[in-house]
N, C-alpha and C positions, 0 to 999 in steps of 0.2 A: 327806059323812058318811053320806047314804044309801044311801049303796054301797056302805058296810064293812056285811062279813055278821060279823062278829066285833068284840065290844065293848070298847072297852079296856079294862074288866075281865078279859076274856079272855085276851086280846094281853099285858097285863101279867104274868100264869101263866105263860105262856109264853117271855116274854124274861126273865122270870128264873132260870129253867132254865140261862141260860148264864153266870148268874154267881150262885157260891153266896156266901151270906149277903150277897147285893145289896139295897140299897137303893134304889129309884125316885123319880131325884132331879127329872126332869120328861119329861113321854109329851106329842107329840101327835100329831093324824092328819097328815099329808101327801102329797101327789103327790109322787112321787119315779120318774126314769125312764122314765114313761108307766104307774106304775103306784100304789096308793090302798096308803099302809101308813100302821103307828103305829111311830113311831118313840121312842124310848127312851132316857134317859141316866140307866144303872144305875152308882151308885159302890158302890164294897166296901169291906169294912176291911181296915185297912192301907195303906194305896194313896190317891196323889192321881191316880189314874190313876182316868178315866171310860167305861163301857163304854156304847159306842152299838150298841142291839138293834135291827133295825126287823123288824117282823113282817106278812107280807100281811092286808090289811084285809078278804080277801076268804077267803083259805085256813088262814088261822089261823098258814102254816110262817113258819119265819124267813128270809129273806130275804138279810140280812146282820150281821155281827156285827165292831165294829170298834174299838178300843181305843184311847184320844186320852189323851194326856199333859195336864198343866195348860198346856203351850205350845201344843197343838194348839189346846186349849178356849179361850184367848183370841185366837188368831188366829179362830177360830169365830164367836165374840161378837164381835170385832173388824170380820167380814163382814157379820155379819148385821144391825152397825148403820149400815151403807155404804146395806145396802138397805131402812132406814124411812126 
């Protein structure tokens, strides 16, 4: 977290830029790649479709921008409870 020269208040500005009238539905920081981002799951209206933003923690740019169905997001949650 000392690493990120960008706050996620910042980061948040930012990855919402790629999805208009998005809501931030949860940010956090992570290691991803070898490299220190905030990652993002912006939903929008209309849509049960979830957009994942992650933004360098260090350059402020976006990084990747990736858009997950409700299938994808439970297989997601499905992983991520494999690994607590």
């Amino acid at each position: 977290m000392k690493q990120a020269k960008i706050s996620k208040t910042q980061a948040e500005k930012v990855a919402l830029t790629k999805v208009s009238n998005g809501t931030i539905q949860s940010g956090e920081i992570e290691r991803e790649h070898g490299k220190l981002v905030w990652s993002f799951d912006i939903a929008a209206t209309h849509t049960k479709n979830v957009t994942e933003v992650q933004v360098d923690a260090k350059s402020g740019k976006i990084i990747s921008v990736k858009t997950e169905t409700p299938v994808d997001q439970a297989k997601e949650a499905a992983a991520d409870q494999l690994k607590k």
